[in-house]
TORKE-25240 format. One record per residue (C-alpha): residue in three letters; x, y, z. Coordinates in steps of 0.001 Angstrom, whole numbers, plus 524288, in hexadecimal, padded with zeros to 5 digits. Layout:
N
ALAXYZ;...
END
This chain:
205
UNK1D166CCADB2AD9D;UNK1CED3CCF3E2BC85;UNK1DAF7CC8762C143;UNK1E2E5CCD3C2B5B4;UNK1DF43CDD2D2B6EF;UNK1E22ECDCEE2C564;UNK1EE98CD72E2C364;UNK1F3DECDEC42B889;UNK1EEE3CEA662C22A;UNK1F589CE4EE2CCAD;UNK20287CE4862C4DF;UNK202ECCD7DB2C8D9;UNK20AD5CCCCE2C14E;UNK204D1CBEBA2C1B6;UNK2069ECB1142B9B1;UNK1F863CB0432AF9A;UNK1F4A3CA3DE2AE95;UNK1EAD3CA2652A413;UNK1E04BC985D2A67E;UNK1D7B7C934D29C63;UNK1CBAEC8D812A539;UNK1C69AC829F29C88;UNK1D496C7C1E29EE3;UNK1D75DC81CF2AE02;UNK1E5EEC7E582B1F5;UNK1E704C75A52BD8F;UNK1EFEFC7FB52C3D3;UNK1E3ACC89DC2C103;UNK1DAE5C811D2C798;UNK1E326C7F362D3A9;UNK1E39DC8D8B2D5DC;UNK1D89BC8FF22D345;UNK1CC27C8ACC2DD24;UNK1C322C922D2D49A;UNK1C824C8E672C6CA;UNK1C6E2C98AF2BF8B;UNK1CD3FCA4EC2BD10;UNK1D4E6CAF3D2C223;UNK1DB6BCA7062CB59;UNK1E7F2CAE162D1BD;UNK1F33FCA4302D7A5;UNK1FD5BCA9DB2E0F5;UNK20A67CA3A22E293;UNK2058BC9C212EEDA;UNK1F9F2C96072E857;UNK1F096C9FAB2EEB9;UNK1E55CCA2B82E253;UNK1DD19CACC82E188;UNK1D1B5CA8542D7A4;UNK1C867CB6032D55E;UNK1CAE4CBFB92CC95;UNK1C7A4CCAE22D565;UNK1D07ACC59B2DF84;UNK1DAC6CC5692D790;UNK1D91BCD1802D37D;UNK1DA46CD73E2E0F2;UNK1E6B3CCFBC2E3D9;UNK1ED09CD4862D8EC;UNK1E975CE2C22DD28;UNK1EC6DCE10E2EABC;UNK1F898CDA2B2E6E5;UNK1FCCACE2702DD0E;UNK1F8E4CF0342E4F2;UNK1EDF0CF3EB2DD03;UNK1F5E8CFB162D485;UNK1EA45D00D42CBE7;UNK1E1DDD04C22D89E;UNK1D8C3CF97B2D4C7;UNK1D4A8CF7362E2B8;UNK1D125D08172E464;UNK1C140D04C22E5EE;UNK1C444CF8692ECF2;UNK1CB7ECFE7B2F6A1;UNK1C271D0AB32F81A;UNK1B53FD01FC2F821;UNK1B812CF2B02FB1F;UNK1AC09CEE312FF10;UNK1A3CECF51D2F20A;UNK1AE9BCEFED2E91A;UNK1AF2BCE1E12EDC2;UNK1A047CE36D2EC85;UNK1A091CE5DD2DEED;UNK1ABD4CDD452DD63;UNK1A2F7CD15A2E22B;UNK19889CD5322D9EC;UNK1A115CD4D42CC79;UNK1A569CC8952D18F;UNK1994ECC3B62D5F2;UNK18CF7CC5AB2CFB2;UNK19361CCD782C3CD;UNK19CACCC22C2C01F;UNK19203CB9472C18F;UNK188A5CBEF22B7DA;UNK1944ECC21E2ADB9;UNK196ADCB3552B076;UNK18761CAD882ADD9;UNK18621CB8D32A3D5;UNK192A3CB70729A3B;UNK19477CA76929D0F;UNK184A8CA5A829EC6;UNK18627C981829743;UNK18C38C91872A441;UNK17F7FC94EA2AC96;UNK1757DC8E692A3A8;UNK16B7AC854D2A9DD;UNK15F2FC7F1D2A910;UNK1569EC8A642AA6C;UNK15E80C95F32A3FE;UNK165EBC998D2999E;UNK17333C9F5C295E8;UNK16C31CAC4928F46;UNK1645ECAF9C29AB5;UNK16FBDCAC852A371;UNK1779ECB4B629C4F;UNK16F47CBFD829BA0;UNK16B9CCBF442AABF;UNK17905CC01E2AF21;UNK17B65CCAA42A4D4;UNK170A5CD2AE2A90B;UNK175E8CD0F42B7DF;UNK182E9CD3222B4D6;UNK17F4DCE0012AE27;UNK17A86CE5C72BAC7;UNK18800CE65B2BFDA;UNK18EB2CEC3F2B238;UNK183F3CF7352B31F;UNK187A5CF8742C2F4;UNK195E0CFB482BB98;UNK191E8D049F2B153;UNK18BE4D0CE82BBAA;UNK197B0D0D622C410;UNK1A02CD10D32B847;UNK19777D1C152B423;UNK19CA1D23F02C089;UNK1AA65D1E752C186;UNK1B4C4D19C32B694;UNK1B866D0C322BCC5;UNK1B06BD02CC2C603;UNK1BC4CD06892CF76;UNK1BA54D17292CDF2;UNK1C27CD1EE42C7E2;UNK1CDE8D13DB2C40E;UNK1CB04D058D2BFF9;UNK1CCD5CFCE22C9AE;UNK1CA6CCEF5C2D01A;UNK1BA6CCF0292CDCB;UNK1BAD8CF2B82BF68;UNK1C658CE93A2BB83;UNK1C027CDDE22C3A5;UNK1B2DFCE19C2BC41;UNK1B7AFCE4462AD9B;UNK1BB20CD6DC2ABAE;UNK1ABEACD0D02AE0A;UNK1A584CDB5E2A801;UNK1AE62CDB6D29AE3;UNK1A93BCCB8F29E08;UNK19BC3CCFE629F7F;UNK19DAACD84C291FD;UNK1A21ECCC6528A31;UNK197E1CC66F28DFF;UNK18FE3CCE822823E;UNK19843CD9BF27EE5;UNK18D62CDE2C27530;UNK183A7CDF6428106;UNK18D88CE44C28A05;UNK19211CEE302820D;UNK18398CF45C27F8D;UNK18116CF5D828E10;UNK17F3ED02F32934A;UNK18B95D031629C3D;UNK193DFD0D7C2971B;UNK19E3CD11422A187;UNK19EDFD016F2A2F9;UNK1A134CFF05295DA;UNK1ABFFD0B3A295B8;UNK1B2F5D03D12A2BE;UNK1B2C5CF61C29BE6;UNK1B87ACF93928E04;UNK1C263D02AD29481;UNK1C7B6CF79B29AE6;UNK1C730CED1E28EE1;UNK1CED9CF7F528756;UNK1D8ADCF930292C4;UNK1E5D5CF2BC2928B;UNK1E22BCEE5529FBC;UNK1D8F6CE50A29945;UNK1E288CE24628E51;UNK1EC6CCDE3E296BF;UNK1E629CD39329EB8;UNK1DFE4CCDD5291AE;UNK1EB12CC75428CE2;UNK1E7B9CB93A28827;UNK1F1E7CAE4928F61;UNK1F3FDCA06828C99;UNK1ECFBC9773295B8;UNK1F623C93272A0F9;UNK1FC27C86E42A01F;UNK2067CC812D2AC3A;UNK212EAC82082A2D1;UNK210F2C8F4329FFD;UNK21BF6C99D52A245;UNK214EBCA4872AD00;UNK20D00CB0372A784;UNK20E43CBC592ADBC;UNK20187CC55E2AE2E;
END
């Protein structure tokens, strides 16, 4: 969803390839070291296999039509900061928190891992909340690059439990995420494609 909203941004037109990962294409897995995706393949080979990577390619590529990059470029080192935190420790408890089945051991359980990495993970959303009380868009005044690389985990984080999500006292966050899952900016990078297969005819994006 990252890669996708940059790139429609952007303006940028690229060939989708739709992977389905319990049956990974052997092309996928050569471009990609990581295996999993995004993973973005330039003519030459050269890959580019994070979603927030991508995403600044296809601004910086496509001249950051939108004025994604506004914040970036006025405060680098703060957003990188709290890019590496959504990234980081964020992504890790929506990980251990919405998939909490994949971390059970001897000694604990998938409820209490769950409910760990929710309570961790909610520390951050109410770090949001507050900033959205004083200013429209993680970015300022505009959306920008800090609120479309975050939507897409914390929509994650919401279906998760929408019920419980939904009765938290975040107000301006829940205004800023169901503004943009009624937008046709979120509309028009949820379009359903077959998965890819090598005798497939290209398909633009």
């Amino acid at each position: 969803m990252r890669a996708r909203l940059a790139v429609k941004s952007a303006d940028l037109t690229v060939e989708l390839r739709e992977i389905r990962l319990k049956e990974k294409p052997e092309a996928f897995l050569t471009a990609s070291k990581s295996a999993t995706v995004p993973v973005l393949v330039h003519p030459n080979g050269e890959a580019i296999d994070e979603s927030l990577d991508i995403m600044f390619w296809a601004l910086e590529t496509g001249g950051d039509p939108e004025n994604w990059l506004s914040t970036w470029r006025q405060d680098t080192d703060s957003t990188m900061q709290f890019l590496a935190e959504l990234d980081g420790r964020f992504k890790s408890n929506l990980d251990r928190y919405k998939y909490a089945t994949r971390y059970v051991n001897e000694t604990t359980e998938a409820a209490d891992i769950a409910s760990h990495h929710r309570q961790e993970g909610v520390v951050f959303l109410e770090r949001i909340n507050d900033t959205l009380k004083h200013q429209p868009f993680l970015n300022g005044l505009h959306a920008g690059l800090t609120d479309f690389a975050t939507l897409p985990f914390v929509r994650q984080f919401r279906i998760a439990d929408s019920l419980w999500f939904d009765q938290q006292n975040w107000p301006a966050l829940h205004i800023w995420l169901q503004a943009f899952l009624h937008s046709e900016r979120f509309a028009a990078i949820m379009h359903k494609y077959t998965p890819w297969q090598t005798t497939d005819e290209p398909v633009l994006f």
